[in-house]
C-alpha positions as CSV (number, residue, x, y, z in Angstrom):
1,X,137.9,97.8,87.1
2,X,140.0,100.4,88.0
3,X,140.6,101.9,91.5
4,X,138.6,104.7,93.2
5,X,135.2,103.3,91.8
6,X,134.9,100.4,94.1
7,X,131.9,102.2,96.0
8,X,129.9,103.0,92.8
9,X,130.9,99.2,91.5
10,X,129.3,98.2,94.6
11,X,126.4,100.6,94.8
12,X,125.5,99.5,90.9
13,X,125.6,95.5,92.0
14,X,123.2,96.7,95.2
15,X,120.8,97.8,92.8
16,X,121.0,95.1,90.6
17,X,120.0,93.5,93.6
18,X,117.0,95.3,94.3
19,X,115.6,94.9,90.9
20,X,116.0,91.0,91.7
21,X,113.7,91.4,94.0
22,X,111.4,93.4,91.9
23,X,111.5,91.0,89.3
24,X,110.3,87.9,91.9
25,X,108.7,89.0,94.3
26,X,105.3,88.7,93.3
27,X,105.7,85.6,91.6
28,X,107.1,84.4,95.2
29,X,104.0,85.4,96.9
30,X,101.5,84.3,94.1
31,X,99.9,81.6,96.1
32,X,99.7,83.5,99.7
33,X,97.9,86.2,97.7
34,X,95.6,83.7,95.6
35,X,94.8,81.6,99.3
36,X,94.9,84.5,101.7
37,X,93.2,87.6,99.5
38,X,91.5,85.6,96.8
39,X,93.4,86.9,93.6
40,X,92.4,84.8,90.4
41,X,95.7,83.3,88.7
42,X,95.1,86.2,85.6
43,X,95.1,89.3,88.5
44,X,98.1,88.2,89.6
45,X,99.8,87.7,86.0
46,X,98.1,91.5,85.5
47,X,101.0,92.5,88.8
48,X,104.0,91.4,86.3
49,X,102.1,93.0,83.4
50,X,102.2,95.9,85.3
51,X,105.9,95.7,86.8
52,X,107.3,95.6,82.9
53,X,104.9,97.9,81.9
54,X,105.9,100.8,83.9
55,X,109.7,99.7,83.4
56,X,109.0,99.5,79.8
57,X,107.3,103.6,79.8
58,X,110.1,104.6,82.0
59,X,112.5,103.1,78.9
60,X,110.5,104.7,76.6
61,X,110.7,108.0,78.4
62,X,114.8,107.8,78.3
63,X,114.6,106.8,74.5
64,X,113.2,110.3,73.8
65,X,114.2,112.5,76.3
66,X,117.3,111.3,78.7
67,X,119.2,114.5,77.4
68,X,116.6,117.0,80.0
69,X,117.5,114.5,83.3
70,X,120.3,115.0,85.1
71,X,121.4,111.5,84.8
72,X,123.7,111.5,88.0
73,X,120.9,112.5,90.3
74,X,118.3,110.5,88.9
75,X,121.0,107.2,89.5
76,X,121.6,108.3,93.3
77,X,117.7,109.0,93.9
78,X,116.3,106.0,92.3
79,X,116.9,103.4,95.6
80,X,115.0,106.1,97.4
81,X,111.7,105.4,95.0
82,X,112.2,101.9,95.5
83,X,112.1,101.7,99.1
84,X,108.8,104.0,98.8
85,X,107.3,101.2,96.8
86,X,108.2,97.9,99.0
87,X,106.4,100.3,101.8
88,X,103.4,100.8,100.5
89,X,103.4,97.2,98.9
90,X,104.0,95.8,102.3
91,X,101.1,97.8,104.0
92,X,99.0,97.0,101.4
93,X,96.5,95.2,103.3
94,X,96.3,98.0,106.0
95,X,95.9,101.0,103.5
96,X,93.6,98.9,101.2
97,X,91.9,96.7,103.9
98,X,88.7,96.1,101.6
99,X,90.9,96.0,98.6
100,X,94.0,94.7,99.3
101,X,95.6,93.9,95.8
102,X,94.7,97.6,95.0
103,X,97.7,98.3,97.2
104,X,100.1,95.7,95.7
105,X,99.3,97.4,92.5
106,X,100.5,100.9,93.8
107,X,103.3,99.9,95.1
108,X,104.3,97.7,92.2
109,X,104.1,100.4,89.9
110,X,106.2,102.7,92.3
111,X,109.5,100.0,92.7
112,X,108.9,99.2,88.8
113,X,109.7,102.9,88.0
114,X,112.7,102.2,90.1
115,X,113.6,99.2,88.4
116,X,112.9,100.8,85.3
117,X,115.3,103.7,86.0
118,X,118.0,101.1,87.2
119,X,117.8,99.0,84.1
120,X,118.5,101.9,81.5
121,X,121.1,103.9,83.6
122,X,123.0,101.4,86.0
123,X,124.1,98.9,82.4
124,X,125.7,102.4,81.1
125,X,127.3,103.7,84.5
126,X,129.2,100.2,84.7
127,X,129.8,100.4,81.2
128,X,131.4,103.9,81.6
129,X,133.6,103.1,84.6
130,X,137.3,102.7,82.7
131,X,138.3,98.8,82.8
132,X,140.4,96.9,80.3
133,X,136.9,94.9,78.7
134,X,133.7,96.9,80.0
135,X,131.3,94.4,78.0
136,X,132.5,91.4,80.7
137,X,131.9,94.6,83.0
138,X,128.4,94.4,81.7
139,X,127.9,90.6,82.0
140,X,129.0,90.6,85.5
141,X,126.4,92.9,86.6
142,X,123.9,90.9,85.0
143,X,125.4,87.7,86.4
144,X,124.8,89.6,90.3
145,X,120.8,90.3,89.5
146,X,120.7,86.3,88.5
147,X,122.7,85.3,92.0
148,X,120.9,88.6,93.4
149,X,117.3,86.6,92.5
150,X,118.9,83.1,94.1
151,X,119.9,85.2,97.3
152,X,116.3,86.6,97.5
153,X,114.2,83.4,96.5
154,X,116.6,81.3,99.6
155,X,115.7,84.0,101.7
156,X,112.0,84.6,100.9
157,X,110.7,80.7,100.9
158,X,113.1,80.4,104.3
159,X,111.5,82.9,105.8
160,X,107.9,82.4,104.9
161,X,108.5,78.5,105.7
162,X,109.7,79.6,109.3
163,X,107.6,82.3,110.0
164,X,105.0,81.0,108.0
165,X,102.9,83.2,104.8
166,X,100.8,85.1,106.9
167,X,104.1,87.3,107.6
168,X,105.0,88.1,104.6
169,X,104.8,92.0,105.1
170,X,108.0,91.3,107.2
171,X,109.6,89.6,104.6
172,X,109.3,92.8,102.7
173,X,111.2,94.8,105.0
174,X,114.1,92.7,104.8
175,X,114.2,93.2,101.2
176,X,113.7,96.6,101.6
177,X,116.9,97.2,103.2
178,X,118.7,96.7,99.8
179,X,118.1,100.2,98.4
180,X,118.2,101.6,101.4
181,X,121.9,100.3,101.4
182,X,122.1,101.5,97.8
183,X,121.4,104.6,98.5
184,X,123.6,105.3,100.8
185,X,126.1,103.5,99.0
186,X,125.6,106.0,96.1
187,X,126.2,108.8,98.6
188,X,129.2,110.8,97.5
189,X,130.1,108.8,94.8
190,X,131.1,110.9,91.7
191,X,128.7,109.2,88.6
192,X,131.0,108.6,85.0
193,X,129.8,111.2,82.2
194,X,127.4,109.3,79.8
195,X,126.1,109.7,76.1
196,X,122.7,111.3,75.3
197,X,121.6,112.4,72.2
198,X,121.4,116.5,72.1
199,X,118.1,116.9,71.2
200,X,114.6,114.5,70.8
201,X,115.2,114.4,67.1
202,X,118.3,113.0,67.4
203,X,117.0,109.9,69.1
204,X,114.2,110.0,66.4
205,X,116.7,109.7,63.7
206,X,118.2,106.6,65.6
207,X,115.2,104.5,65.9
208,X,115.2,104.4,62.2
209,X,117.7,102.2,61.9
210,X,116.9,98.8,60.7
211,X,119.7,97.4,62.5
212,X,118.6,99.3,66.1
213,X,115.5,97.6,65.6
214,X,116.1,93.9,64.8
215,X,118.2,94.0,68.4
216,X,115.2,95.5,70.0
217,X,113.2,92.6,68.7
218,X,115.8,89.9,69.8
219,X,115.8,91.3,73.4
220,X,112.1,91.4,73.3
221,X,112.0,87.7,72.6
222,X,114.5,86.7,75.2
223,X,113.3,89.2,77.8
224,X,109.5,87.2,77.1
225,X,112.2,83.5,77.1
226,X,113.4,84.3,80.6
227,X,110.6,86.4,82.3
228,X,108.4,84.0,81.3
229,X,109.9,81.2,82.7
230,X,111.3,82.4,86.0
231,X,107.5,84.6,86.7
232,X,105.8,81.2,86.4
233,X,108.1,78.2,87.8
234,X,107.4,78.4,91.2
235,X,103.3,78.6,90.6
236,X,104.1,75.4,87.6
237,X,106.0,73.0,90.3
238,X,103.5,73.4,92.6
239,X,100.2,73.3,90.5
240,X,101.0,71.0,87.9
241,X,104.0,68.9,89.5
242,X,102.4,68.8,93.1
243,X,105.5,70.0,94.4
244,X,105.4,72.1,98.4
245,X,105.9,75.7,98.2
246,X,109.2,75.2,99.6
247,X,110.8,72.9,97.2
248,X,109.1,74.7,94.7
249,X,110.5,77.5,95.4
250,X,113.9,76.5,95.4
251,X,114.1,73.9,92.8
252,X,112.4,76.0,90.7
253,X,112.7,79.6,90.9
254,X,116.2,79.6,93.0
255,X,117.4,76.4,90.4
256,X,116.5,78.8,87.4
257,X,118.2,82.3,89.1
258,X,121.6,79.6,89.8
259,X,121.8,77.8,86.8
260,X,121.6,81.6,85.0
261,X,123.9,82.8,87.5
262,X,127.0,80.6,86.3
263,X,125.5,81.0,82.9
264,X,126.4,84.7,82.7
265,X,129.5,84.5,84.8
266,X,130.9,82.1,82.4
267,X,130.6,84.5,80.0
268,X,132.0,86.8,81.7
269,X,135.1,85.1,82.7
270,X,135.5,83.3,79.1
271,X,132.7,84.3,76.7
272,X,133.7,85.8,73.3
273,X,131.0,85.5,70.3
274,X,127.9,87.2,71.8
275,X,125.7,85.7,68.8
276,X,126.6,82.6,68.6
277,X,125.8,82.7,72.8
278,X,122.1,83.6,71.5
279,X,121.6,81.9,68.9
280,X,122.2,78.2,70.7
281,X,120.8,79.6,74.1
282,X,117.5,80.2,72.5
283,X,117.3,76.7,70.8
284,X,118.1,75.0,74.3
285,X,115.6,77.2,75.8
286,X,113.4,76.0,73.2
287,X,113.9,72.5,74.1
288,X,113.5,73.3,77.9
289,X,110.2,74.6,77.9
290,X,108.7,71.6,75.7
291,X,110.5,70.0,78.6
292,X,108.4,71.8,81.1
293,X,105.0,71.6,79.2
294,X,105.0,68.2,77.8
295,X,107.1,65.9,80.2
296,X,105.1,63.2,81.8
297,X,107.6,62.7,84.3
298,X,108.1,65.8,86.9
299,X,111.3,65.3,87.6
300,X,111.9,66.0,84.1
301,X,109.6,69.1,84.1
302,X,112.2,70.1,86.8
303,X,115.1,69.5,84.7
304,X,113.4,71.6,82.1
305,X,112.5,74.2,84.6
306,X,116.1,74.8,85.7
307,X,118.1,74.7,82.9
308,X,116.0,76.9,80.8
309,X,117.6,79.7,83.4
310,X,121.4,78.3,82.0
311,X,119.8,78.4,77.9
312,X,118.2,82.6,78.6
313,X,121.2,83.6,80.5
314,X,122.9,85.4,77.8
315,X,119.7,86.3,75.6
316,X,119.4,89.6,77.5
317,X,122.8,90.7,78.5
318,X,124.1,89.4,75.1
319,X,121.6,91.8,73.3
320,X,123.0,94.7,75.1
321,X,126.5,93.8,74.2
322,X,126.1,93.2,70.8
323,X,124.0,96.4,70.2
324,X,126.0,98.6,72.5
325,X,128.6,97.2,69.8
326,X,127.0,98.1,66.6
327,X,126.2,101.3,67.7
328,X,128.8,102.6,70.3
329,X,127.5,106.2,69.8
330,X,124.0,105.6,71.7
331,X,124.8,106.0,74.9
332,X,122.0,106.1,77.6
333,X,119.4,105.6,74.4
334,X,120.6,102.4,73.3
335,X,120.4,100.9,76.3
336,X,117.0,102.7,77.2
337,X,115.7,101.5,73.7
338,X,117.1,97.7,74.8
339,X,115.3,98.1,78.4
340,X,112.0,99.1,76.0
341,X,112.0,95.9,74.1
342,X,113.0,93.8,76.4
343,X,110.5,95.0,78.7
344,X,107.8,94.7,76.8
345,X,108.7,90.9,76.1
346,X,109.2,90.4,79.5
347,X,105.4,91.8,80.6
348,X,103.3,90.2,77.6
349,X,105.3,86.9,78.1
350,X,104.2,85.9,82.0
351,X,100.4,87.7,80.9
352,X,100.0,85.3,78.1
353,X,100.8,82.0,80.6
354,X,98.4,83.4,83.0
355,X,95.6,84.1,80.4
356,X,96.6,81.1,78.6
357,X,96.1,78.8,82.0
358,X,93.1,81.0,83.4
359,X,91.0,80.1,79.5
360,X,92.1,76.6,79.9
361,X,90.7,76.1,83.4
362,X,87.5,77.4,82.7
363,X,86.7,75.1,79.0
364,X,85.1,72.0,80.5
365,X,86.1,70.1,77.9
366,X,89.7,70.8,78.7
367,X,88.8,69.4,82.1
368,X,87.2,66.4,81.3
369,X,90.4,65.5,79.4
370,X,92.4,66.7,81.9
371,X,91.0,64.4,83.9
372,X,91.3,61.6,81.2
373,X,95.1,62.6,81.5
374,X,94.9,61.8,85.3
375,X,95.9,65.8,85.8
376,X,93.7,68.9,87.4
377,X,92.8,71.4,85.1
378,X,95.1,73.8,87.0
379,X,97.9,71.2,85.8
380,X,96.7,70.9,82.6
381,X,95.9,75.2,82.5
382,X,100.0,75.3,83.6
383,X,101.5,73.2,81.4
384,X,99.0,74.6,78.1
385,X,100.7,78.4,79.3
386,X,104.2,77.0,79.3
387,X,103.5,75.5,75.9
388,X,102.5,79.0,74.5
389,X,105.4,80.4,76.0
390,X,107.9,78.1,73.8
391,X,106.6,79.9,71.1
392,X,109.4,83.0,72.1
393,X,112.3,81.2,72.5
394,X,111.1,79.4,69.2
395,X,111.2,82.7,67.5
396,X,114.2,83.9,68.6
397,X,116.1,81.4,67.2
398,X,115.3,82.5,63.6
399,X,116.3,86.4,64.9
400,X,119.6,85.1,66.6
401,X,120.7,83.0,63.7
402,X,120.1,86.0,61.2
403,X,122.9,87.8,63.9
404,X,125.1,84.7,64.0
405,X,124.9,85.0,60.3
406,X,125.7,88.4,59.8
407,X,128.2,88.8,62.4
408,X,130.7,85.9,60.8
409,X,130.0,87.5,57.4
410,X,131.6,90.6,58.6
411,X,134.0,89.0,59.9
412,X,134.6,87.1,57.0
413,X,134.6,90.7,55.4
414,X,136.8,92.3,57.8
415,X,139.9,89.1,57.6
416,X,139.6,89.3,53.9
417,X,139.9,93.1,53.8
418,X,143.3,92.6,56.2
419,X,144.6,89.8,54.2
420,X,144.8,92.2,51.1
């Protein structure tokens, strides 16, 4: 990275940071909202649903139209919308006494428009900053939102074990001091020029493209692999393993965010064949989560747990990479079209393991064999979700190998063409 952009380098990672805590903080606080306000398992699936859902309209919105936004005042402005929404999601319970949840769903959808924002223009403004290989750029920022998510899961099970869950509202406005950091951070800082297409038909053309597409539905299938996984460990160790919040927690949710952590750093300090990172990430991840669902042993549902956030590391940043590759004329709509699938995977992913474990709690016959199995039928509701959830990292090893494929038959291509 070259000098006179540390401040925006930094101001970038500090929103990548924030949308960490987007991404699990409801999934942190699913059990003090089930005990304390009463919200069934599937409401609380239906706050993810709805984080990815408004991150995947404000992606769709930048796929069309990014040319009419002024790109580098919507980048400095977006921490400010943020901080609006941890606010209201904090005072949810005073605003919406009756009706608390009603509350966490406002403000949900207010710092998902943030993240939202963040994800389609912060990947491009790192991207754009000159630097000798802007692709590890890339992977590094994606490597601080996974240590961003261990910093924030160590800081909210610390706090709400001290403190205890009944202030959790202050544990919010800790976290809300990231983009108010951000912000301030983006203050004065000069924002690198970025691609849009000219006009809304342009961008029309480009999601013609057969190619455009089958990366859109890889990310989609790792964005469901990993959001999937990390939206639902901590609630899986502690209903079907038995384990305390606490440990839950942090072998689980803060094991996941680590182990994808030096996942993505290790790519960014060595990595070199994007598809070949997919391809074999998605069939470990596939192993992982039969791991998780079918272990009999919890301290291998654990394992399975954590390592599944090593296998997903690369499935989303590597998308990004090798798209932004193939087509290194897209710009801002690329990268919004890649925030669109992946979004999409990532909100219908965590919804199904919530539906999935909500149906199998209420069958009585699933119960009474639950019970056979020497399990609740929470447990057994859990682990049936987690099963159901293998099915995307499953998939995504057909779409990854087709890429793996193709990519060394170009190159095949390409070293033949140079040996003539």
């Amino acid at each position: 990275m070259k000098k006179g952009y540390a401040r925006l380098t930094w101001a970038c990672y500090i929103s990548n940071i924030t949308m960490s805590a987007v991404a699990c903080l409801s999934p942190l606080l699913f059990l003090t909202f089930h005990e304390g306000y009463n919200i069934s398992f599937s409401l609380l699936g239906f706050l993810l649903l709805i984080n990815f859902a408004t991150q995947l309209s404000v992606d769709l919105i930048f796929s069309f139209f990014s040319h009419k936004f002024n790109l580098a005042w919507t980048v400095k402005t977006m921490p400010l919308i943020a901080l609006v929404g941890f606010v209201i999601y904090a005072l949810a319970p005073v605003i919406f006494p009756a009706v608390p949840y009603v509350g966490l769903l406002v403000g949900t959808v207010i710092f998902s428009a943030a993240s939202g924002l963040n994800e389609v223009l912060i990947s491009p403004v790192v991207a754009a900053i000159p630097s000798d290989d802007p692709d590890k750029e890339v992977s590094k920022l994606h490597a601080v939102f996974a240590w961003g998510v261990v910093g924030v899961v160590l800081l909210s099970t610390l706090f709400l074990w001290l403190c205890g869950r009944e202030f959790w509202q202050w544990l919010i406005a800790l976290l809300a001091l990231l983009p108010a950091l951000a912000f301030c951070l983006f203050i004065g800082c000069k924002i690198p020029e970025m691609k849009t297409p000219e006009k809304t038909k342009d961008a029309a053309r480009f999601l013609k493209n057969k190619g455009a597409w089958l990366c859109v539905i890889g990310i989609f299938l790792g964005g469901a692999a990993e959001l999937t996984m990390s939206g639902w460990a901590s609630t899986y160790l502690e209903e079907a393993l038995g384990l305390d919040k606490v440990w839950g927690d942090i072998l689980g949710v803060a094991t996941f965010a680590a182990t994808q952590g030096v996942g993505r750093t290790l790519y960014a300090k060595i990595g070199k064949n994007a598809p070949r990172a997919l391809c074999l990430g998605a069939i470990g991840a596939f192993v992982c989560y039969l791991l998780a669902a079918l272990s009999p042993w919890g301290w291998l549902g654990l394992i399975g747990c954590g390592l599944t956030g090593f296998c997903v590391s690369m499935l989303w940043p590597g998308s990004l990479i090798i798209s932004s590759a193939k087509f290194p004329t897209g710009g801002v709509l690329i990268f919004a079209l890649m925030a669109a699938g992946g979004d999409l995977g990532a909100a219908l992913g965590p919804q199904m393991v919530g539906a999935v474990a909500d149906a199998a709690i209420a069958i009585p016959a699933l119960a009474s064999w639950a019970e056979g199995l020497g399990m609740t039928a929470g447990q057994l509701g859990m682990r049936a979700g987690l099963l159901i959830g293998a099915l995307f990292p499953l998939f995504a090893i057909v779409v990854y190998g087709h890429m793996w494929r193709k990519d060394n038959k170009e190159k095949r291509l390409l070293y033949g063409e140079e040996g003539r």
